[in-house]
GUDOZA-620692 format. One line per field, with one value per residue: x, y, z of N, C-alpha, C in turn; residue in one letter. Coordinates in pm, 1 decimal. Layout:
BEGIN
neast	[X,...]
nnorth	[Y,...]
nup	[Z,...]
caeast	[X,...]
canorth	[Y,...]
caup	[Z,...]
ceast	[X,...]
cnorth	[Y,...]
cup	[Z,...]
type	[A,...]
END
This chain:
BEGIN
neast	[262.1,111.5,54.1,40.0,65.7,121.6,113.3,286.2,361.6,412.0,567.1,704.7,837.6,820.7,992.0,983.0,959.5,769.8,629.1,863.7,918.9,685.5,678.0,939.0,854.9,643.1,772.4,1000.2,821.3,650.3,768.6,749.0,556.4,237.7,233.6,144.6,45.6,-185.0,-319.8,-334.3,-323.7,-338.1,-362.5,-521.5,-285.6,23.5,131.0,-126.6,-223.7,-70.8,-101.4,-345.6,-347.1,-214.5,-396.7,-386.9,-508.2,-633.5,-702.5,-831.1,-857.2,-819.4,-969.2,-1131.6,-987.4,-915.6,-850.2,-756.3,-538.6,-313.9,10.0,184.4,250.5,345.0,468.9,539.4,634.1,358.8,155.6,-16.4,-154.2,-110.2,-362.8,-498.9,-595.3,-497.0,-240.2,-208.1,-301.9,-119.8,86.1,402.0,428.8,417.3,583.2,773.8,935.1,1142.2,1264.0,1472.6,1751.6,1673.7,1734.8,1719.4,1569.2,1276.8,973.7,796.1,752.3,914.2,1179.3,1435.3,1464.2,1550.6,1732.8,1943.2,1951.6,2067.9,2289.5,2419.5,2592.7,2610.2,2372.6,2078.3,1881.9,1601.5,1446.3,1167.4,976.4,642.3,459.1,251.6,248.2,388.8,694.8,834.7,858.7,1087.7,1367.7,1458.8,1690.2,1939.3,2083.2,2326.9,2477.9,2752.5,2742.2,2764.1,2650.4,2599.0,2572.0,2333.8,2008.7,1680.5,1534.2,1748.7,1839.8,1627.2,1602.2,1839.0,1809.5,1566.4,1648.4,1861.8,1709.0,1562.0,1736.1,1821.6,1539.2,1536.9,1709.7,1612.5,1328.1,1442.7,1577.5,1339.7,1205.8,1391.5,1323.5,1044.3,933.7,1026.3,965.3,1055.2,1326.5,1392.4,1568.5,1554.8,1559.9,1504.2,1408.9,1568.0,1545.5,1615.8,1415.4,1118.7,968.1,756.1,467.1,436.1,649.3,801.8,669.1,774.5,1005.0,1019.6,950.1,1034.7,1143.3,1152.0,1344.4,1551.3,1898.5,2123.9,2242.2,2090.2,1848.1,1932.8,1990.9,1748.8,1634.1,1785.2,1742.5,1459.0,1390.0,1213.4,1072.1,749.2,653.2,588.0,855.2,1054.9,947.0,792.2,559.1,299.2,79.7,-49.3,-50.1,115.1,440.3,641.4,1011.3,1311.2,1673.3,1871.6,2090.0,2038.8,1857.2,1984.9,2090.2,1910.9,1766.1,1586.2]
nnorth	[-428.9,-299.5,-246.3,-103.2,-170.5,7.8,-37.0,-130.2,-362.2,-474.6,-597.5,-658.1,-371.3,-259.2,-193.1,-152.4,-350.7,-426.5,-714.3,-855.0,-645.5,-645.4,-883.6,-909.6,-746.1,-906.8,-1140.1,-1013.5,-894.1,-1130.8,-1255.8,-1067.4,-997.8,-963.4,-817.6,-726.6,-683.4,-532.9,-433.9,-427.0,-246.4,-234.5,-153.1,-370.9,-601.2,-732.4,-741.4,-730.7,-987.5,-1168.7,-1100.2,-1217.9,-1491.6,-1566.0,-1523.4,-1233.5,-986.2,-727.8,-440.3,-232.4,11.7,286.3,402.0,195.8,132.2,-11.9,203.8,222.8,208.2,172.9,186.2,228.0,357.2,257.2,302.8,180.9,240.1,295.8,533.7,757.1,1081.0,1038.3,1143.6,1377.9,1237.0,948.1,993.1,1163.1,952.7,725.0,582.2,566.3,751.6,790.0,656.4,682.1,476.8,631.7,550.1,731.9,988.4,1210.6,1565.5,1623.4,1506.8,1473.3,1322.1,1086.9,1130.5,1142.7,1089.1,923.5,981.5,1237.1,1232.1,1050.5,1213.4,1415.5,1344.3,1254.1,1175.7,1066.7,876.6,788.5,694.0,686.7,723.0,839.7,1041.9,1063.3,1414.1,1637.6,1695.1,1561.7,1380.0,1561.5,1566.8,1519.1,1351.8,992.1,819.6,886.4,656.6,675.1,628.0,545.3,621.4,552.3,755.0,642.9,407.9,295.2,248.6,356.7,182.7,-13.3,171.8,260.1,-73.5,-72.6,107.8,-27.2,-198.1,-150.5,-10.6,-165.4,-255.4,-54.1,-11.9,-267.6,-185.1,59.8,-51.4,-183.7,5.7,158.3,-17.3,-148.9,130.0,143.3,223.6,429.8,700.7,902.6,913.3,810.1,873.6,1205.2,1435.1,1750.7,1881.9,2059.9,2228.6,2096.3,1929.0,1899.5,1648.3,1692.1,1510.6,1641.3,1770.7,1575.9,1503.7,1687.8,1656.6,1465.6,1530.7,1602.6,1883.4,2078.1,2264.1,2129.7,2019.5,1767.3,1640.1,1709.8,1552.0,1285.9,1248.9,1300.2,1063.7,859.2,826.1,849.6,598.5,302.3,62.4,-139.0,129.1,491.1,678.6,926.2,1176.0,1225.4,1468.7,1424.1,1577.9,1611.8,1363.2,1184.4,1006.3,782.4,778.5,608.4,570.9,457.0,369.5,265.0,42.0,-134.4,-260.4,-439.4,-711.0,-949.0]
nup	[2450.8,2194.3,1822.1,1538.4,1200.3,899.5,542.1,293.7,-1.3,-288.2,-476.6,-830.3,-1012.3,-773.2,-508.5,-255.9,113.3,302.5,390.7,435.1,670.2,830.4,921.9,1065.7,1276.8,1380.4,1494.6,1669.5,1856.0,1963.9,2172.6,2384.6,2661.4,2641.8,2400.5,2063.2,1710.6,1668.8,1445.6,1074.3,841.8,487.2,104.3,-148.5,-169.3,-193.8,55.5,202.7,116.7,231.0,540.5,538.7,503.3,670.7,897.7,997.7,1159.5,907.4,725.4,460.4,508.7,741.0,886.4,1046.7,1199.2,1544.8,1792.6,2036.3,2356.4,2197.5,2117.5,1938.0,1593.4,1309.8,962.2,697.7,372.4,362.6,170.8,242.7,350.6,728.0,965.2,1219.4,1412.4,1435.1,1456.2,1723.2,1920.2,1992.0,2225.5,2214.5,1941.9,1593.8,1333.5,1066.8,767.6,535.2,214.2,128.8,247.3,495.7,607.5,338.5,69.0,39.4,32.0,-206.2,-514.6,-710.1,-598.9,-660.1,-894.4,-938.0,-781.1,-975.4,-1198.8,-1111.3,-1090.0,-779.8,-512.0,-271.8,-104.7,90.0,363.2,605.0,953.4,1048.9,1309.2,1296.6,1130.7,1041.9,784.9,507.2,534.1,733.8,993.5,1279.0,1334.9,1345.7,1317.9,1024.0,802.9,581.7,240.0,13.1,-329.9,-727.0,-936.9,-1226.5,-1216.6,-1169.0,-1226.6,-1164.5,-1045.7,-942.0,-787.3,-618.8,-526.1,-374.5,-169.6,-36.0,64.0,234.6,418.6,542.7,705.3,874.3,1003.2,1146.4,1332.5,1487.6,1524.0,1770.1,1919.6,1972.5,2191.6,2299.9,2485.4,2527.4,2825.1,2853.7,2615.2,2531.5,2543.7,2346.5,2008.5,1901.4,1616.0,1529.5,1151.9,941.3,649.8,370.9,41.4,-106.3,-325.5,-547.6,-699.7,-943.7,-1003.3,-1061.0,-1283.7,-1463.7,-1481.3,-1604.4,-1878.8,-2215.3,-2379.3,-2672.4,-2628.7,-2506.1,-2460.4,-2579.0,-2388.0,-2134.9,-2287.2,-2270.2,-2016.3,-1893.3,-2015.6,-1918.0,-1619.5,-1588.6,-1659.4,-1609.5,-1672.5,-1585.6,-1613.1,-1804.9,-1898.8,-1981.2,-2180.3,-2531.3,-2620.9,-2876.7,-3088.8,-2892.1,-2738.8,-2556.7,-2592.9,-2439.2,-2420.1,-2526.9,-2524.3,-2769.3,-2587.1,-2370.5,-2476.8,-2620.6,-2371.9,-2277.8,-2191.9,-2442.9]
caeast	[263.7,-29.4,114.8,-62.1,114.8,96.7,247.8,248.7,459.5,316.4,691.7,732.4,967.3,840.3,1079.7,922.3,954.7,632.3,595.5,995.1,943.6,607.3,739.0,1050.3,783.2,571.1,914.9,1046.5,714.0,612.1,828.5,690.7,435.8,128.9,269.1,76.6,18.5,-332.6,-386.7,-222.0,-325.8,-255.4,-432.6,-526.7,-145.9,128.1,103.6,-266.9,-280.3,37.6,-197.9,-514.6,-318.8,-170.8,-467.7,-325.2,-577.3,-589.8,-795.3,-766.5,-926.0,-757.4,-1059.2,-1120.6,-865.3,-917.6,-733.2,-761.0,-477.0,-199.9,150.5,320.0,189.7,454.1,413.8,650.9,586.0,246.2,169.4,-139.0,-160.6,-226.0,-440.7,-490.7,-690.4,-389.4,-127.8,-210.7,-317.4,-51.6,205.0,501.8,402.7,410.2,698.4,783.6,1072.5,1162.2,1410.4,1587.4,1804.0,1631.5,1602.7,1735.1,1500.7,1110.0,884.3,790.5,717.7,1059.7,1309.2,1531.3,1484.8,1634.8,1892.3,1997.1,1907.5,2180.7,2447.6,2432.1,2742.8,2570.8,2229.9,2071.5,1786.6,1592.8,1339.6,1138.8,868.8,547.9,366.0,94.9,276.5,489.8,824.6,853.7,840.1,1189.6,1438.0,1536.1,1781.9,1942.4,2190.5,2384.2,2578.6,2803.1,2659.2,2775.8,2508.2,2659.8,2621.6,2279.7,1902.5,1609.4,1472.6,1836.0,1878.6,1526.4,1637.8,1922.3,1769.7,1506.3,1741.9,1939.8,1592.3,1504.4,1823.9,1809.9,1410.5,1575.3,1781.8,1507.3,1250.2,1537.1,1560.9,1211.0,1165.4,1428.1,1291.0,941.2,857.5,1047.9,891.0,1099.7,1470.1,1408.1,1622.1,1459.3,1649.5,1436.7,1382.5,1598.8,1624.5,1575.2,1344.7,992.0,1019.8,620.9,452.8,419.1,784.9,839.3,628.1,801.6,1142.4,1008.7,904.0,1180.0,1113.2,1162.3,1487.3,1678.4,2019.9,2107.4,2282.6,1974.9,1762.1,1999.9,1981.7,1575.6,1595.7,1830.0,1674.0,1342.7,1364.4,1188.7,914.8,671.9,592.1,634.2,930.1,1081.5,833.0,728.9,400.5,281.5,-69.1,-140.7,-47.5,256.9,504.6,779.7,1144.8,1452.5,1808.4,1940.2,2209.7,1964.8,1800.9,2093.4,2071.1,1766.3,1716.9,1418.5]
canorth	[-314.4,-254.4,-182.7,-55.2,-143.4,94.1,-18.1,-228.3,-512.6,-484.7,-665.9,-581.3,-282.0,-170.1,-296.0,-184.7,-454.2,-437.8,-807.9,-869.4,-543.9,-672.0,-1022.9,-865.8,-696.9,-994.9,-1209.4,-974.3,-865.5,-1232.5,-1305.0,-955.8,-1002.8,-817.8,-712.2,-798.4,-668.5,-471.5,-442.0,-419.0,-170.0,-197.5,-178.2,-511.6,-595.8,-869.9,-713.5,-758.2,-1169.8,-1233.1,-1106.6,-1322.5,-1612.2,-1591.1,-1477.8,-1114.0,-891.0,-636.5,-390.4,-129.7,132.8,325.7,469.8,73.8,58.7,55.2,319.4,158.9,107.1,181.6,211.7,270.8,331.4,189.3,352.9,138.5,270.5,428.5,654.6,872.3,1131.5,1005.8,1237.7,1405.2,1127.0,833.1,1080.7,1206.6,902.2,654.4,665.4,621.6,809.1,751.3,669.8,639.6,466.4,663.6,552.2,873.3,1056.7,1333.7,1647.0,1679.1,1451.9,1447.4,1294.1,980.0,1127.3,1090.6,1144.8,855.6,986.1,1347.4,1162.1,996.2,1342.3,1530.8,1277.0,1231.2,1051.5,992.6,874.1,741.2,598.2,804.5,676.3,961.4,1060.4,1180.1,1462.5,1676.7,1687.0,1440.8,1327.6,1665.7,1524.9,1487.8,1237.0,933.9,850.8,838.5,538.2,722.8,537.2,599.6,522.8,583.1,686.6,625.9,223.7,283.7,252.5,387.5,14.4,-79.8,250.9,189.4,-176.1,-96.2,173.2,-76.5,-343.7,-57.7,81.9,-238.4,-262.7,68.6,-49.8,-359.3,-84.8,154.4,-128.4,-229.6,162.8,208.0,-145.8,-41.7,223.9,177.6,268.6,593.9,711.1,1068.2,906.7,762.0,1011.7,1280.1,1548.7,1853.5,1862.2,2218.1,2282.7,2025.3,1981.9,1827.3,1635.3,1645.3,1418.0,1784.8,1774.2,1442.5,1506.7,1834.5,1585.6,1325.6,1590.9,1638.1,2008.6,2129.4,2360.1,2073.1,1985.5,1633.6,1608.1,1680.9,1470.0,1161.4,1237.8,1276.3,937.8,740.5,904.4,829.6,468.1,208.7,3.8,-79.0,299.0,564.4,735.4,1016.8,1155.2,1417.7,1516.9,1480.1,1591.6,1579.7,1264.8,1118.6,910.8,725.6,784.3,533.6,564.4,289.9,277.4,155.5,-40.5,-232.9,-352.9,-480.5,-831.0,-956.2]
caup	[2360.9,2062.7,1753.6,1395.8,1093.7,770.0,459.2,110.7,-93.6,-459.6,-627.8,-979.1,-942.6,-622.5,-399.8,-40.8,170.6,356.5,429.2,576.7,822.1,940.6,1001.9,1185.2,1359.6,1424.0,1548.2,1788.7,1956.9,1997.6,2326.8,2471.9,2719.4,2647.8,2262.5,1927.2,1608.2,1644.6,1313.7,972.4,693.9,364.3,20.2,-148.1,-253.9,-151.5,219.5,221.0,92.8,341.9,667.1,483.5,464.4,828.9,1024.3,1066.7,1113.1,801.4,649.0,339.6,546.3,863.9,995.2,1052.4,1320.9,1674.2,1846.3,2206.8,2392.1,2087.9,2174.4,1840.1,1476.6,1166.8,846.9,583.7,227.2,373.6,142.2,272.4,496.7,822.7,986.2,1325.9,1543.2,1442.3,1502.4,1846.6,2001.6,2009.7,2311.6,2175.0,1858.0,1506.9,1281.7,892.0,753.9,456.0,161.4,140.9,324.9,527.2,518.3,200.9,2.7,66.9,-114.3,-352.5,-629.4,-803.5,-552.3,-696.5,-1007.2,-928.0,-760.0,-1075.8,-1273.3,-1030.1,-1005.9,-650.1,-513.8,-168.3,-71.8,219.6,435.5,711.2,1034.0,1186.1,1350.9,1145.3,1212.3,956.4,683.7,455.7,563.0,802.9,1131.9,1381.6,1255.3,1447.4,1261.6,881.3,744.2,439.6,208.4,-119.4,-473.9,-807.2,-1013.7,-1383.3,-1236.6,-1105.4,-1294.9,-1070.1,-1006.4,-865.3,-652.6,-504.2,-483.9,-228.0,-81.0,5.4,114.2,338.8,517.2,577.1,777.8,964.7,1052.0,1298.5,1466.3,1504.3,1606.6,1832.0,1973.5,2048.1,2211.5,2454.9,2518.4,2524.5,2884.5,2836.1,2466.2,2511.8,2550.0,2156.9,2002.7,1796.0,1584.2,1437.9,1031.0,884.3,529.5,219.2,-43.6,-105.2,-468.7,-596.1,-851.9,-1051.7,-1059.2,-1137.5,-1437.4,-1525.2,-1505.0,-1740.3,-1983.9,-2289.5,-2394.2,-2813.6,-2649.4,-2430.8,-2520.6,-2628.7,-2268.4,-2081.2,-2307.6,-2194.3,-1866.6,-1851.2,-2058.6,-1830.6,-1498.7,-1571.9,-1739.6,-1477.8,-1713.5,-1681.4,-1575.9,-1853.1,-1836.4,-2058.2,-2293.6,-2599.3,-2684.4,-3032.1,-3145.5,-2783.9,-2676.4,-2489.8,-2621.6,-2405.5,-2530.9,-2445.2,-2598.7,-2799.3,-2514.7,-2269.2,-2524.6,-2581.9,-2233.1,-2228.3,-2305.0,-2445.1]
ceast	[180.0,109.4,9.7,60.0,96.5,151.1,232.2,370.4,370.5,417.4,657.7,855.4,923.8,897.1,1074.7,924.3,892.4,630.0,734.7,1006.9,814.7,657.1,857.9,997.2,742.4,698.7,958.9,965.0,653.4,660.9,781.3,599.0,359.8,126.9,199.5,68.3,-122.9,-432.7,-275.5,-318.3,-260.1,-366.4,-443.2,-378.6,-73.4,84.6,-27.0,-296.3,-226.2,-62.0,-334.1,-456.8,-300.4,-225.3,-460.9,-466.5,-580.6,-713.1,-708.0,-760.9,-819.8,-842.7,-1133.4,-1065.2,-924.6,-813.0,-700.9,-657.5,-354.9,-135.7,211.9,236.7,329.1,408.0,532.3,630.1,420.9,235.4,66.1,-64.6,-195.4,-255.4,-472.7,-498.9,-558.1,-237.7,-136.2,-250.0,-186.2,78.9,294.7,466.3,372.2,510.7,678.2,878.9,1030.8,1307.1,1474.1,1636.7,1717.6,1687.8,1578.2,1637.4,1348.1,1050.9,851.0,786.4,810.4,1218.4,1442.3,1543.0,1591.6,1771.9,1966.5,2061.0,2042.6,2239.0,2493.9,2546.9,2681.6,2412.2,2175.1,1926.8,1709.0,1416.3,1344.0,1019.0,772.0,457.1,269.4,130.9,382.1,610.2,910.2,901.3,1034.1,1213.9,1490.4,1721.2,1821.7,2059.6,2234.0,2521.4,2631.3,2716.5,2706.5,2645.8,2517.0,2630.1,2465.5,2145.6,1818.0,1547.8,1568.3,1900.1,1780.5,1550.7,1746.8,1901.6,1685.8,1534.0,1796.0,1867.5,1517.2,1590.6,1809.5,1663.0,1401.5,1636.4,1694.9,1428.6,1313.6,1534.5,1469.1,1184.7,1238.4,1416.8,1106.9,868.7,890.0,1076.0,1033.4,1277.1,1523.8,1466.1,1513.6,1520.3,1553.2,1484.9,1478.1,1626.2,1520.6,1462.3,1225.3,962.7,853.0,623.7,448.5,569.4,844.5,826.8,705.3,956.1,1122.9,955.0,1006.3,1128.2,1202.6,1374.8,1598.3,1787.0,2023.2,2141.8,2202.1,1869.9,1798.6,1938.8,1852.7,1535.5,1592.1,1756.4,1521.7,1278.3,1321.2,1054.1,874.9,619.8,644.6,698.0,947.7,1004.3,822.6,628.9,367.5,140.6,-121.2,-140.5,115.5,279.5,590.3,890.3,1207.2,1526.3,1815.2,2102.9,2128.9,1871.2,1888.1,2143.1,2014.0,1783.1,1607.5,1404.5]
cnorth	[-344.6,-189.9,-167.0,-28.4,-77.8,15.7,-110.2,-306.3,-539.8,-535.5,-542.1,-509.6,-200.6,-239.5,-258.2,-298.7,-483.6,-607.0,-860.5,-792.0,-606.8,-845.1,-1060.0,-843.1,-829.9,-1083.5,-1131.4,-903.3,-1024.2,-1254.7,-1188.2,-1005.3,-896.8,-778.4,-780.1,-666.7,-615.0,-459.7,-407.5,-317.3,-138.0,-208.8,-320.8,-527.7,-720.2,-861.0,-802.1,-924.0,-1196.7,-1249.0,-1196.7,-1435.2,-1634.8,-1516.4,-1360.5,-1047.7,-728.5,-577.3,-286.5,3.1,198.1,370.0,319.3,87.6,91.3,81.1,283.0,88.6,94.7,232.0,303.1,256.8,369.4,231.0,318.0,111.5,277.6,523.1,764.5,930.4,1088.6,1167.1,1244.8,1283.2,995.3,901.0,1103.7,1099.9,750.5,691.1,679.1,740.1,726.1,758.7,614.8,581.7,490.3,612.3,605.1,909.4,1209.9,1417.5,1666.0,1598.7,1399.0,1418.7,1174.4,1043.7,1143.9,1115.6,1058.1,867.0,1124.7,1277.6,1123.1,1123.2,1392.4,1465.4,1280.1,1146.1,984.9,1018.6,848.0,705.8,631.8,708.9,801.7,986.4,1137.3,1304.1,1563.3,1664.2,1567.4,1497.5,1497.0,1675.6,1511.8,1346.2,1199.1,927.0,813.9,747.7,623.7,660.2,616.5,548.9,638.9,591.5,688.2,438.4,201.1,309.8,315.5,259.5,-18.8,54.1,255.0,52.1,-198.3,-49.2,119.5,-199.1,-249.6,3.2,-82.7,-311.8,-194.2,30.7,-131.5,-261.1,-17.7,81.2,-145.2,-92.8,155.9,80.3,-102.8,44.3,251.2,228.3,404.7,632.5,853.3,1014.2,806.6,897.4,1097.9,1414.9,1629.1,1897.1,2024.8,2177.8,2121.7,2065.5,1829.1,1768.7,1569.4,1556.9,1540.9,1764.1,1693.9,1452.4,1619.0,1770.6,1468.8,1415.0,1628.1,1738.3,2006.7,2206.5,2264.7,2028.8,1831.7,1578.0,1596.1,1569.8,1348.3,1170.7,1200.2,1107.4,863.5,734.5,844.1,675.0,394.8,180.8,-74.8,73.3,379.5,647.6,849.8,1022.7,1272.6,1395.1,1519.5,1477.4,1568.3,1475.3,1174.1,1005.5,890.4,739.8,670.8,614.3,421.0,264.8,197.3,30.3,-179.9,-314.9,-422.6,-653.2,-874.8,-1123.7]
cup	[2236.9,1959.9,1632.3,1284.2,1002.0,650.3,295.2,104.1,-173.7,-547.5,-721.0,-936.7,-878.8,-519.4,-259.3,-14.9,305.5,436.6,542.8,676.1,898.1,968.9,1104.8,1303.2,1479.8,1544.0,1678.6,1889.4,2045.1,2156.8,2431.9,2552.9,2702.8,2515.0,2194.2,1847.6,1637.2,1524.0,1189.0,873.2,562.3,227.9,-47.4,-277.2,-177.0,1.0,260.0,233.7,223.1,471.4,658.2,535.2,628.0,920.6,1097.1,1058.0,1044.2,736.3,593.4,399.7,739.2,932.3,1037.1,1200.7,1485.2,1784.7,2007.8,2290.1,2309.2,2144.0,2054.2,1695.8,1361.8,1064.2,763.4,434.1,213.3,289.7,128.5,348.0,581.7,920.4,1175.7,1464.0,1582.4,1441.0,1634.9,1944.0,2035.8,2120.3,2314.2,2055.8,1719.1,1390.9,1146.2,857.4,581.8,344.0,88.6,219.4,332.1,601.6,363.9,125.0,29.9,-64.6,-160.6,-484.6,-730.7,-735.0,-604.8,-831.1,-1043.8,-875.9,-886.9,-1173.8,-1261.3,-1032.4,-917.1,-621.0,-354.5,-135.1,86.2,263.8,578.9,791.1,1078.8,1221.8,1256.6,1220.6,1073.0,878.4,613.3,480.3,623.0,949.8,1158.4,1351.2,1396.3,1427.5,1084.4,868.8,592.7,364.7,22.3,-272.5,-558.4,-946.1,-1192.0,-1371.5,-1194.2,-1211.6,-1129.4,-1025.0,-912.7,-749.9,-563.1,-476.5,-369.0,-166.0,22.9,98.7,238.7,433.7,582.5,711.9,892.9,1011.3,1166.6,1370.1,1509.0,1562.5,1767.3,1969.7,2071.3,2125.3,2363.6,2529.6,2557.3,2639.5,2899.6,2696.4,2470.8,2537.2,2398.8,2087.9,1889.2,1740.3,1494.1,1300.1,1025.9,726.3,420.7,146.8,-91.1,-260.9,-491.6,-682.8,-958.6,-1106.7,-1123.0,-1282.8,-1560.1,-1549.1,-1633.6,-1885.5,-2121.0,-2408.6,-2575.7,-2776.0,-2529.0,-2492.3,-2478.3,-2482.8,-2125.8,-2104.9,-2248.8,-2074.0,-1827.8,-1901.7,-1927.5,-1664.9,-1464.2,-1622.1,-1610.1,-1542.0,-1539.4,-1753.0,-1700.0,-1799.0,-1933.7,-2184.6,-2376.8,-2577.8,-2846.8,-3058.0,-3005.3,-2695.7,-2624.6,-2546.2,-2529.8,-2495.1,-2460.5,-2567.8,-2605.9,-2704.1,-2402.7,-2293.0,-2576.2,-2447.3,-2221.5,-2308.6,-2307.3,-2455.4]
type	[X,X,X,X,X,X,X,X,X,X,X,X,X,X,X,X,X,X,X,X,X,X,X,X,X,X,X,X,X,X,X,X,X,X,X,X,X,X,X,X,X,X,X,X,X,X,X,X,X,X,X,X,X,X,X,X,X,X,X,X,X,X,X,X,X,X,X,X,X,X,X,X,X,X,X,X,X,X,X,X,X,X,X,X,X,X,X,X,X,X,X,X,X,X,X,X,X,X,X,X,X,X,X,X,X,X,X,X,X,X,X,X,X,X,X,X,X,X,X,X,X,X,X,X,X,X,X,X,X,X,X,X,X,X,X,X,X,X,X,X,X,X,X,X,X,X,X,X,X,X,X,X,X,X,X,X,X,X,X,X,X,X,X,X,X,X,X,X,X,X,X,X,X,X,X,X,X,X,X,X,X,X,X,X,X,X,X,X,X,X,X,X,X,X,X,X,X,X,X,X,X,X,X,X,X,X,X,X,X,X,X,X,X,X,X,X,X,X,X,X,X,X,X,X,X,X,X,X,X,X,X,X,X,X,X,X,X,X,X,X,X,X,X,X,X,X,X,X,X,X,X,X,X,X]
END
């Protein structure tokens, strides 16, 4: 079996874990007869050195890849479109592991920040198939778990989310593995309903408006705090400032 990794490991506080799914990968394809790693894609980031260092073959580029012979294409914190040609030719298909619960939560562009925003009491962790659009495609399956989010920063709810998808990724590998000479008995449940959380919105969440109440402003603070990245912000003369609260600044040690 051919496979085509997608995906990144850039640390800091991005806590994808790009390098432990393709080494799961690497590990339990090894004893396959016939299976390898085809290629790896990722931009030049942690992912990228890891495959340098250990002879993987890796490029930045996807129109790079050769399509010949692909079983299965991995997309783990992928975050392009992939596009018609690497969609339609692979024979199992092509799968994402997302860390949200889908349908309800599409997106990167701040979904763990609305989470926080809304006081979510349960989250979760979603593998599914991709198809034209982002995180739209027929769900394998989702892992949903409890969380209090009064105990929770956006660094440490992407930090378990990332720990918990990285979980649900061995079962799912696991799935399709068993399954690989019959691609159509991998389960697949059709997408209804949720909601697609843009970078527009994101920005329109980190924004702290002349008429919000002091209870909102908190919220957009605490919600959106995750240095380095600016988080909750005015405008003055044109130019963005970052806010904190001195309750989260009291956390912080320096």
């Amino acid at each position: 079996m051919k496979v085509i990794f997608l995906g990144k490991h850039v640390g800091g506080n991005n806590n994808c874990l790009g390098i432990n799914a393709l080494q799961y990968l690497i590990q339990i394809l090894n004893p396959i007869s016939g299976s390898k790693i085809e290629c790896v894609t990722s931009s030049k980031d942690l992912l990228f050195d890891f495959c340098k260092r250990n002879n993987i073959n890796v490029t930045q580029n996807v129109n790079d890849i050769n399509l010949n012979g692909v079983d299965l294409v991995i997309s783990y914190g992928w975050g392009k479109l992939i596009k018609d040609k690497l969609l339609k030719t692979p024979r199992i298909g092509c799968i994402n592991f997302h860390p949200a619960p889908l349908p309800e939560w599409k997106g990167m562009g701040g979904v763990f920040n609305y989470a926080l925003y809304e006081q979510v009491k349960e989250w979760g962790v979603s593998a599914h198939f991709i198809d034209k659009t982002f995180d739209t495609g027929d769900i394998i399956e989702v892992k949903k778990f409890k969380i209090n989010p009064n105990q929770h920063s956006v660094y440490s709810l992407s930090k378990v989310s990332h720990e918990k998808l990285l979980v649900l990724y061995k079962e799912v590998i696991q799935i399709i593995l068993t399954n690989k000479s019959s691609p159509n008995l991998i389960p697949r449940f059709p997408q209804k309903g949720g909601r697609y959380i843009s970078k527009k919105e994101f920005n329109n969440l980190r924004e702290i408006k002349p008429d919000d109440t002091i209870e909102v402003i908190n919220k957009k603070i605490k919600s959106c705090f995750c240095p380095p990245h600016h988080g909750a912000y005015i405008t003055i003369k044109g130019k963005q400032y970052s806010i904190i609260s001195s309750e989260i600044l009291s956390k912080i040690n320096l």
